[in-house]
MDTraj code that builds the backbone (N, CA, C; nanometers):
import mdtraj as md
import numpy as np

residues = "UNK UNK UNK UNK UNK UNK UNK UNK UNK UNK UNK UNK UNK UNK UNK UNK UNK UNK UNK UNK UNK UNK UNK UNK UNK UNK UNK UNK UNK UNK UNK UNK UNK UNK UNK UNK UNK UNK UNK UNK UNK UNK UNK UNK UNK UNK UNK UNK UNK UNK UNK UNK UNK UNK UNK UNK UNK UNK UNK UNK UNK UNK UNK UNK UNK UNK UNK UNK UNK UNK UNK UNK UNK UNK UNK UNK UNK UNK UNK UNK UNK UNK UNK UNK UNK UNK UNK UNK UNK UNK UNK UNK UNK UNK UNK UNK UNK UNK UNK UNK UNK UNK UNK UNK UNK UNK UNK UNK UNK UNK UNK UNK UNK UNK UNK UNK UNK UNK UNK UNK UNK UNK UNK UNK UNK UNK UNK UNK UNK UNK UNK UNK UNK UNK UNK UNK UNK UNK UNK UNK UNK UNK UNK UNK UNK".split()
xyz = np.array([
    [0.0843, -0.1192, 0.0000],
    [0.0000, 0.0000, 0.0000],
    [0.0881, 0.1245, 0.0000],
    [0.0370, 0.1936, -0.0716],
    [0.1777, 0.3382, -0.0669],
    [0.1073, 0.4117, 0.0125],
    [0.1863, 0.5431, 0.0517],
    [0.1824, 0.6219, 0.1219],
    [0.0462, 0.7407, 0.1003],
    [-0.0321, 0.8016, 0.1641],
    [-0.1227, 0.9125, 0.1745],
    [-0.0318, 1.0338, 0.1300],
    [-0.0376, 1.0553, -0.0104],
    [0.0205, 1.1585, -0.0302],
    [-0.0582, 1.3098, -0.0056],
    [-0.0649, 1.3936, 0.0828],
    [-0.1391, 1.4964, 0.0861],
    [-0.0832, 1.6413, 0.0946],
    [-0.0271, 1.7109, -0.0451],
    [0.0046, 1.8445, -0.0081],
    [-0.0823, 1.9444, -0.0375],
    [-0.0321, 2.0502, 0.0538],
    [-0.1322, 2.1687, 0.1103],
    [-0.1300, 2.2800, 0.0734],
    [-0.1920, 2.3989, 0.0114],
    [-0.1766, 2.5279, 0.0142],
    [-0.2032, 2.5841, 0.1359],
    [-0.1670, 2.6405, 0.2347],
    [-0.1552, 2.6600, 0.3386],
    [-0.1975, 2.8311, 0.3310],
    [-0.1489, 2.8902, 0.2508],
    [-0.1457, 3.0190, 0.2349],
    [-0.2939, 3.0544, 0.1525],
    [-0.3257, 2.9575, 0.0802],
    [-0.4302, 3.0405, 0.0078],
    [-0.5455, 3.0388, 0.1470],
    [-0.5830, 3.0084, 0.2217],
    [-0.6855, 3.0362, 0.2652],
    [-0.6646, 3.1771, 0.3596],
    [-0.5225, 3.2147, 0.3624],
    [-0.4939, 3.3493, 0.4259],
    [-0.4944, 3.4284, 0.3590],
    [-0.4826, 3.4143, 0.2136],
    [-0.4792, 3.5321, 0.1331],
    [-0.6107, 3.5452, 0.0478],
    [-0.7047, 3.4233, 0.0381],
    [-0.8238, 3.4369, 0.0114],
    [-0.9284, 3.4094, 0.0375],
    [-1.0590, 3.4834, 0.0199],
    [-1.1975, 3.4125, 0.0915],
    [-1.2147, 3.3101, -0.0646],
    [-1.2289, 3.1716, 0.0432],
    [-1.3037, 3.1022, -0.1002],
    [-1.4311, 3.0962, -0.0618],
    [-1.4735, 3.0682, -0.1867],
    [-1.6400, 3.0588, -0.2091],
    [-1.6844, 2.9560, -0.2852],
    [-1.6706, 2.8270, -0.3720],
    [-1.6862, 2.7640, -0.4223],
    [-1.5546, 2.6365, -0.4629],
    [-1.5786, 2.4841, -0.3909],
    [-1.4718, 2.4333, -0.4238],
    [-1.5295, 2.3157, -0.4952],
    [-1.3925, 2.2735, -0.5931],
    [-1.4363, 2.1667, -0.6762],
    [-1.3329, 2.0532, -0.6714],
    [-1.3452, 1.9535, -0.7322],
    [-1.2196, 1.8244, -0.7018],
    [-1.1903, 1.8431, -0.8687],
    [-1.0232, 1.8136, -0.9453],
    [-1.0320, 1.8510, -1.0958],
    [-0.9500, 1.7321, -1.1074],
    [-0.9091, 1.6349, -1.1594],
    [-0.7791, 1.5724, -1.2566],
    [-0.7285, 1.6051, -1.2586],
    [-0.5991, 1.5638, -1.2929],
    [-0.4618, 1.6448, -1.3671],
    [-0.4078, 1.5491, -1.4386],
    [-0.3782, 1.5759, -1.6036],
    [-0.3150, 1.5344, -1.6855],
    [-0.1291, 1.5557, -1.6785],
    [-0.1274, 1.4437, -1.5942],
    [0.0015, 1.4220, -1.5723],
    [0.0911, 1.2956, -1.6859],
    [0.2321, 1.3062, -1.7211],
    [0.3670, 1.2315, -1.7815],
    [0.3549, 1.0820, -1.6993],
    [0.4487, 1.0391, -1.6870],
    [0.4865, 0.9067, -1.6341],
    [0.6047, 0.9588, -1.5285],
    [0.6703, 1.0546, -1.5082],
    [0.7799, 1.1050, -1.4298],
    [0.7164, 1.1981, -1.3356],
    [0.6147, 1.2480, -1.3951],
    [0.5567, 1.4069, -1.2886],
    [0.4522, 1.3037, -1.1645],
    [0.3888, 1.1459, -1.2186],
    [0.3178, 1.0796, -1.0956],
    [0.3929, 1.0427, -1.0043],
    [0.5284, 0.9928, -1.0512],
    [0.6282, 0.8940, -0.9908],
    [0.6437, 1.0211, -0.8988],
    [0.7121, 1.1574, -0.9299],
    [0.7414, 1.2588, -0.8379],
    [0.6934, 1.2808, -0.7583],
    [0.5141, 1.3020, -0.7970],
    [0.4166, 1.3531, -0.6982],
    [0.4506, 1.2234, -0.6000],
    [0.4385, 1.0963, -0.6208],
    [0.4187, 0.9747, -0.5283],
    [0.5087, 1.0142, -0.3980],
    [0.6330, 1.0673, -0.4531],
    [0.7442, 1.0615, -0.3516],
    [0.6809, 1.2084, -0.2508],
    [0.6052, 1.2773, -0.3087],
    [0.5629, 1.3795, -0.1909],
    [0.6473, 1.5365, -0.2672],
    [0.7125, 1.5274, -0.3721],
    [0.8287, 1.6420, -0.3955],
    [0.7025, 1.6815, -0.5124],
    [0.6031, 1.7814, -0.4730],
    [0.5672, 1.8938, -0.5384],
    [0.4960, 1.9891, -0.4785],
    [0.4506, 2.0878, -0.5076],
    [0.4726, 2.2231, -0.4669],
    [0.3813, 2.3012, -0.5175],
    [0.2335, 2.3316, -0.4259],
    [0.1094, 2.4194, -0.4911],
    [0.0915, 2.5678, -0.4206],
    [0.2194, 2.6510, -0.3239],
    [0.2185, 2.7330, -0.2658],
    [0.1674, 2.8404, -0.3605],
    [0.2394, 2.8908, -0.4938],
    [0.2294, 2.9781, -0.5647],
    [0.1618, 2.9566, -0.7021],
    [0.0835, 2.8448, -0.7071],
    [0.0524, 2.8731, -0.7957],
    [-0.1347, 2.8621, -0.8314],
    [-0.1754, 2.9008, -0.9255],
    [-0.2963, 2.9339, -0.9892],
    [-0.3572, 2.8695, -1.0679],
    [-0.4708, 2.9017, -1.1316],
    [-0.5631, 2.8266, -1.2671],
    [-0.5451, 2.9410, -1.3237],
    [-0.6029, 2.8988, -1.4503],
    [-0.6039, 3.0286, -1.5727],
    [-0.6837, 2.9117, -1.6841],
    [-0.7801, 3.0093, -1.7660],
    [-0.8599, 2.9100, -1.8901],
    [-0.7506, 2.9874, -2.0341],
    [-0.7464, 2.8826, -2.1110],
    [-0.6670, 2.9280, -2.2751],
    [-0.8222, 2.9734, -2.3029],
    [-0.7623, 2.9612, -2.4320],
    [-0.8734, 3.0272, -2.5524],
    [-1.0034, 2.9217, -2.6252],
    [-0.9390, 2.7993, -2.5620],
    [-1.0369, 2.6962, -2.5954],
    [-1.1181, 2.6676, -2.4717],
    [-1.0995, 2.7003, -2.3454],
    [-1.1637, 2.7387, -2.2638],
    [-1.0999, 2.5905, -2.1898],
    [-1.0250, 2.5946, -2.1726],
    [-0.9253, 2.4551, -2.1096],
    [-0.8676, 2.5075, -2.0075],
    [-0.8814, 2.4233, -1.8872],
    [-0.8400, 2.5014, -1.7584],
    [-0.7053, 2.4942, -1.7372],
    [-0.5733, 2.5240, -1.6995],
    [-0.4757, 2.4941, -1.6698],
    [-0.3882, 2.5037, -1.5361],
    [-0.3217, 2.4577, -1.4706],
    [-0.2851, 2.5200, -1.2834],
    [-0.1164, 2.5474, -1.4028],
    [-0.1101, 2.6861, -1.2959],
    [0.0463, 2.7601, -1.3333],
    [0.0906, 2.7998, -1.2573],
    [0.2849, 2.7491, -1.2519],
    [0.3444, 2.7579, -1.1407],
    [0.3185, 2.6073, -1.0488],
    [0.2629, 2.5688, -1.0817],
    [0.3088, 2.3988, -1.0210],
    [0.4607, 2.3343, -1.0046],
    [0.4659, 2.3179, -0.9222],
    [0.6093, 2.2749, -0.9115],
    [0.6395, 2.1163, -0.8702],
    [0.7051, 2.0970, -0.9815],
    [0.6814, 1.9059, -0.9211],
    [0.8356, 1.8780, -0.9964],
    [0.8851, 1.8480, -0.8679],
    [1.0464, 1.8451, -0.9126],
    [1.0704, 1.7014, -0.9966],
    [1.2000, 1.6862, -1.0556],
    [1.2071, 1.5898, -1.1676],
    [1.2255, 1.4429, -1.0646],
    [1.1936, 1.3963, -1.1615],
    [1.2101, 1.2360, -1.0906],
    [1.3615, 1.1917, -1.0768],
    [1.4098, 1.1563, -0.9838],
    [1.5426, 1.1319, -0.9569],
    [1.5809, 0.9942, -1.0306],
    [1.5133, 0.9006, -1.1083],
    [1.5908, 0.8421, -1.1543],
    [1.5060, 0.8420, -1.2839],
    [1.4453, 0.9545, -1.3146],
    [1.3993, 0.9832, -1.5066],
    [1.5239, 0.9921, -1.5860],
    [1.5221, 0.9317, -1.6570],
    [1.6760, 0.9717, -1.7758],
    [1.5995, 1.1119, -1.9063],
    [1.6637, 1.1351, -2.0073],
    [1.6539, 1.2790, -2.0958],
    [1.4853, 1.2805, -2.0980],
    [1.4015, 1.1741, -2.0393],
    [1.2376, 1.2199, -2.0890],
    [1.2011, 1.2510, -1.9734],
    [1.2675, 1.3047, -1.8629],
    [1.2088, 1.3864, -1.7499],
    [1.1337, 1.4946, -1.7858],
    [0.9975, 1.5146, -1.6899],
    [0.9166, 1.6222, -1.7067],
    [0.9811, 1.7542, -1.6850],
    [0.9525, 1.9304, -1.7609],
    [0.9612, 2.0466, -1.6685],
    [0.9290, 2.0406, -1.5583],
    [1.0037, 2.0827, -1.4514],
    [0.9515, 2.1245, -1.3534],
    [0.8108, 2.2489, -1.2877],
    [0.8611, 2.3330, -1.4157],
    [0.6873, 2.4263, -1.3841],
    [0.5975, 2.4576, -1.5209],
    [0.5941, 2.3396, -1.5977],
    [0.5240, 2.3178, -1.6885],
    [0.3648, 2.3460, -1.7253],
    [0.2733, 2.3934, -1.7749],
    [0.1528, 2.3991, -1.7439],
    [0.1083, 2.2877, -1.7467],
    [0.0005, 2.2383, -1.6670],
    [-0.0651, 2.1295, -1.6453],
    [-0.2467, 2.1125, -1.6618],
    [-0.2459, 2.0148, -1.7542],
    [-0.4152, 2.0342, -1.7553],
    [-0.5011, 1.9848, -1.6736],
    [-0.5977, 2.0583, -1.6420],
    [-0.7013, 2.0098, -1.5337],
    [-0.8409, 1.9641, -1.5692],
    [-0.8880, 1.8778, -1.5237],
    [-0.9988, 1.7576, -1.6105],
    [-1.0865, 1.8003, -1.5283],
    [-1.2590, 1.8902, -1.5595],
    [-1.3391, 1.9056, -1.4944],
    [-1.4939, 1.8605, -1.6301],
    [-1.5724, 1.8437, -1.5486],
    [-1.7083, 1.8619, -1.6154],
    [-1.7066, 1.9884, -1.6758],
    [-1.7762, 1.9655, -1.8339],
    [-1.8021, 2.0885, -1.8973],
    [-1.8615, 2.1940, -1.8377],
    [-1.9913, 2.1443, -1.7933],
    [-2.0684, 2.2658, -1.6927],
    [-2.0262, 2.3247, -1.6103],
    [-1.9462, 2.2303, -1.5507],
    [-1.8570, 2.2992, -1.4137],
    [-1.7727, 2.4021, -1.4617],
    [-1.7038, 2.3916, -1.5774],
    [-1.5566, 2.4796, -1.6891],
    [-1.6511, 2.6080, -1.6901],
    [-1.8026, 2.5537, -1.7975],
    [-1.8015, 2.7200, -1.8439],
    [-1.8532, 2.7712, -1.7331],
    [-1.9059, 2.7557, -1.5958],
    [-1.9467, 2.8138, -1.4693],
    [-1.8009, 2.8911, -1.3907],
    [-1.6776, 2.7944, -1.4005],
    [-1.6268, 2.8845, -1.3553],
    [-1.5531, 3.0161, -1.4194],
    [-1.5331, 2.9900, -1.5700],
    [-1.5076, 3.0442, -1.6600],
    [-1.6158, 3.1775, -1.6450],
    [-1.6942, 3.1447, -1.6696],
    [-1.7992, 3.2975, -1.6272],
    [-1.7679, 3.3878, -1.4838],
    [-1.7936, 3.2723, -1.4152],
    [-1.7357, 3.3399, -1.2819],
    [-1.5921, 3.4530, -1.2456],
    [-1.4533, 3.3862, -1.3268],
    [-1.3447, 3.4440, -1.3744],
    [-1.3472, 3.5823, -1.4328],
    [-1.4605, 3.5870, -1.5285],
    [-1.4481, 3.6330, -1.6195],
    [-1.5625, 3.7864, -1.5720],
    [-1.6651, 3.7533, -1.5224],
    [-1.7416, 3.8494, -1.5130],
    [-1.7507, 3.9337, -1.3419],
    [-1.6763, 3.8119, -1.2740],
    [-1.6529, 3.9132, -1.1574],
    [-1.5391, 3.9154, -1.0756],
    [-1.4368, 3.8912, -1.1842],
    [-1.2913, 3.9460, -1.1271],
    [-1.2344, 3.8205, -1.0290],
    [-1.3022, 3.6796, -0.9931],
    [-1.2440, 3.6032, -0.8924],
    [-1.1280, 3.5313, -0.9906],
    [-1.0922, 3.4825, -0.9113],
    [-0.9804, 3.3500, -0.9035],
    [-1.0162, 3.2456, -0.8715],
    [-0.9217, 3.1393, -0.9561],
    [-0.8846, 2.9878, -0.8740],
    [-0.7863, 2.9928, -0.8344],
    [-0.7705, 2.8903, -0.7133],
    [-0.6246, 2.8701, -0.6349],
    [-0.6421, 2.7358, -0.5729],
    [-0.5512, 2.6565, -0.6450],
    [-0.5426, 2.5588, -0.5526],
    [-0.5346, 2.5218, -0.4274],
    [-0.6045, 2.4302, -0.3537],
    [-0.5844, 2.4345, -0.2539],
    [-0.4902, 2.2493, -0.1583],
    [-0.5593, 2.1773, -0.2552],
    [-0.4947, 2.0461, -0.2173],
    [-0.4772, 1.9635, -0.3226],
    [-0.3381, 1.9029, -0.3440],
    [-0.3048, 1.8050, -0.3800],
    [-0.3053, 1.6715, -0.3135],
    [-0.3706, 1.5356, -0.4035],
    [-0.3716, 1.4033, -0.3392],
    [-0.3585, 1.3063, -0.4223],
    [-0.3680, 1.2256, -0.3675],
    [-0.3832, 1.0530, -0.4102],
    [-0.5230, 0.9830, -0.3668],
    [-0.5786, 0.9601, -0.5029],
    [-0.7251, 0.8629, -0.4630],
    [-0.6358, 0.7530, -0.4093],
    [-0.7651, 0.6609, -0.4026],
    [-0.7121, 0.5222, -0.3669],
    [-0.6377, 0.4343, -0.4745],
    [-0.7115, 0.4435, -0.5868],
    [-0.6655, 0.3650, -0.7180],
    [-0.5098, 0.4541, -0.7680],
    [-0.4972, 0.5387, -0.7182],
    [-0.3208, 0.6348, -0.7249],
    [-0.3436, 0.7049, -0.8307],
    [-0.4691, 0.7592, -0.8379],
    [-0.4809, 0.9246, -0.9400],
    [-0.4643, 0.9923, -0.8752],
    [-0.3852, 1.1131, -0.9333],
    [-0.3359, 1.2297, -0.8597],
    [-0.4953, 1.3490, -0.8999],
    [-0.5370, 1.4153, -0.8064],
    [-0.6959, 1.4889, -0.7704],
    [-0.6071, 1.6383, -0.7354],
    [-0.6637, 1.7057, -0.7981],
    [-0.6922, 1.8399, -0.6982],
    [-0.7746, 1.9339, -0.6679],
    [-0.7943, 1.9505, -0.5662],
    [-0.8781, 2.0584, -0.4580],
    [-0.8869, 2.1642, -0.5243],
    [-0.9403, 2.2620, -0.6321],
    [-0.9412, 2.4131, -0.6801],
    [-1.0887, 2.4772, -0.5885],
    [-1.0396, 2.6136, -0.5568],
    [-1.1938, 2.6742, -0.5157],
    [-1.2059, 2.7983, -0.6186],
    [-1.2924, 2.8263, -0.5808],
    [-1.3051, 3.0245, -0.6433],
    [-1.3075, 3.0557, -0.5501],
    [-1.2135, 3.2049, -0.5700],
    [-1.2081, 3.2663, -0.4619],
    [-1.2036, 3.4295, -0.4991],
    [-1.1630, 3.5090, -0.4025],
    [-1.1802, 3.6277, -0.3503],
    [-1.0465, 3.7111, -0.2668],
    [-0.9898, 3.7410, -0.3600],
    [-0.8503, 3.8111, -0.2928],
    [-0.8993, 3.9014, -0.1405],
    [-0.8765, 3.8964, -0.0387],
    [-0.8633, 3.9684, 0.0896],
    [-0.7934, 4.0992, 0.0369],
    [-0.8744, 4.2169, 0.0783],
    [-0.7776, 4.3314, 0.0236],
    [-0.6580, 4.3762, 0.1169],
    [-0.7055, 4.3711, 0.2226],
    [-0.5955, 4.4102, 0.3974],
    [-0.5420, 4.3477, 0.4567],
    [-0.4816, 4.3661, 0.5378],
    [-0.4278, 4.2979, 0.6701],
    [-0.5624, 4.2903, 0.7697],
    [-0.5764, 4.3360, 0.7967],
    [-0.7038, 4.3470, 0.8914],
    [-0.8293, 4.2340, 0.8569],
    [-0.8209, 4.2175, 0.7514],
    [-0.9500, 4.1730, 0.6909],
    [-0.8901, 4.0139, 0.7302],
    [-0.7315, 3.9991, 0.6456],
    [-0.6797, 3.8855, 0.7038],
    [-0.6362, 3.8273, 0.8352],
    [-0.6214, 3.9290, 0.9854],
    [-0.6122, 3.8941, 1.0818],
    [-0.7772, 3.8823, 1.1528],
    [-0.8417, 3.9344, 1.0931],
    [-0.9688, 3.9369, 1.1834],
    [-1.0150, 3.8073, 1.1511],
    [-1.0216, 3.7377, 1.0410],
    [-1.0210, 3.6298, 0.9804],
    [-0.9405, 3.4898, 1.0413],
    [-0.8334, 3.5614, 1.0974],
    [-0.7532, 3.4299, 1.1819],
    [-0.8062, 3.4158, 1.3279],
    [-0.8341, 3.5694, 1.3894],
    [-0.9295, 3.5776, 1.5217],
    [-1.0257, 3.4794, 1.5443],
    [-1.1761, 3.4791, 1.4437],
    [-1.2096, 3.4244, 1.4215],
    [-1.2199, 3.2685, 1.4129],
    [-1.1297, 3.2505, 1.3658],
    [-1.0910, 3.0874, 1.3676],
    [-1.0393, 3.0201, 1.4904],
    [-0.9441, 3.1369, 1.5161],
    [-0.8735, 3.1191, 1.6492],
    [-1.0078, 3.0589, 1.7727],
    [-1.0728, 3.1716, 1.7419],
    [-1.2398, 3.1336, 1.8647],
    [-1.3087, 3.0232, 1.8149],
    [-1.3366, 3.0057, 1.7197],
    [-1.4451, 2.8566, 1.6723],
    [-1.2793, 2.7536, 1.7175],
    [-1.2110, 2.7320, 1.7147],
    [-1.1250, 2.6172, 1.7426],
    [-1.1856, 2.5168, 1.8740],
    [-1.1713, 2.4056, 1.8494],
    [-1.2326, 2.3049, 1.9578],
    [-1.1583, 2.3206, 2.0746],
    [-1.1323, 2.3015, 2.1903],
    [-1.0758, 2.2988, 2.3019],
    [-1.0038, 2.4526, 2.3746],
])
top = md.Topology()
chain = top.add_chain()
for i, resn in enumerate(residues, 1):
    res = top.add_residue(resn, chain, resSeq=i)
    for name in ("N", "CA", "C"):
        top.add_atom(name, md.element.get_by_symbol(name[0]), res)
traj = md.Trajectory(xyz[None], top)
């Protein structure tokens, strides 16, 4: 049985209000799964964005090379495609588009069968500091114990 691979954006929920989350695919190589498996990638900085065919993509992904890939090793911050329901695409695509939000990843994983999933929400850039500490207050008080 392999390991629970689970990495985190840690930061996006400090730097944004989300409002809508979805689970997407990722059209991954044969070197970029093996990588993810080992735990060596990296969703701190990076984003979604739609092309022109209305195809979602995460940018700034960082998924370091496989240590024993020979010359057909993956880029390391390559764009990567993300597999959602059509309805779901042009919903968030509108959303993007007509009121200024974002996607931001939020979690990378492993199903059970060893597809690599990720966590995207829409979200809402925090404009302040304030807005973002009152926000941690908050949490701080709902915490159990």
């Amino acid at each position: 049985m392999q390991p629970k691979i689970n990495i985190r954006n840690k930061r996006a929920r400090f730097e944004y209000e989300l409002l809508d989350q979805y689970n997407a695919g990722i059209v991954l190589g044969g070197t970029e799964i093996k990588s993810i498996r080992l735990g060596k990638a990296n969703i701190t900085e990076s984003f979604c964005e739609f092309n022109d065919r209305g195809e979602l993509f995460i940018v700034n992904m960082q998924v370091e090379e496989y240590s024993h890939g020979t010359h057909y090793n993956h880029k390391p911050k390559a764009l990567r495609k993300l597999l959602l329901q059509k309805r779901e695409l042009i919903k968030l695509q509108k959303e993007v588009k007509n009121s200024g939000l974002t996607i931001v990843p939020l979690q990378l994983y492993l199903t059970d069968k060893g597809l690599a999933k990720l966590n995207i929400a829409l979200a809402k850039g925090k404009k302040t500091l304030r807005q973002k500490r009152s926000d941690q207050r908050k949490r701080y008080k709902e915490r159990p114990g």
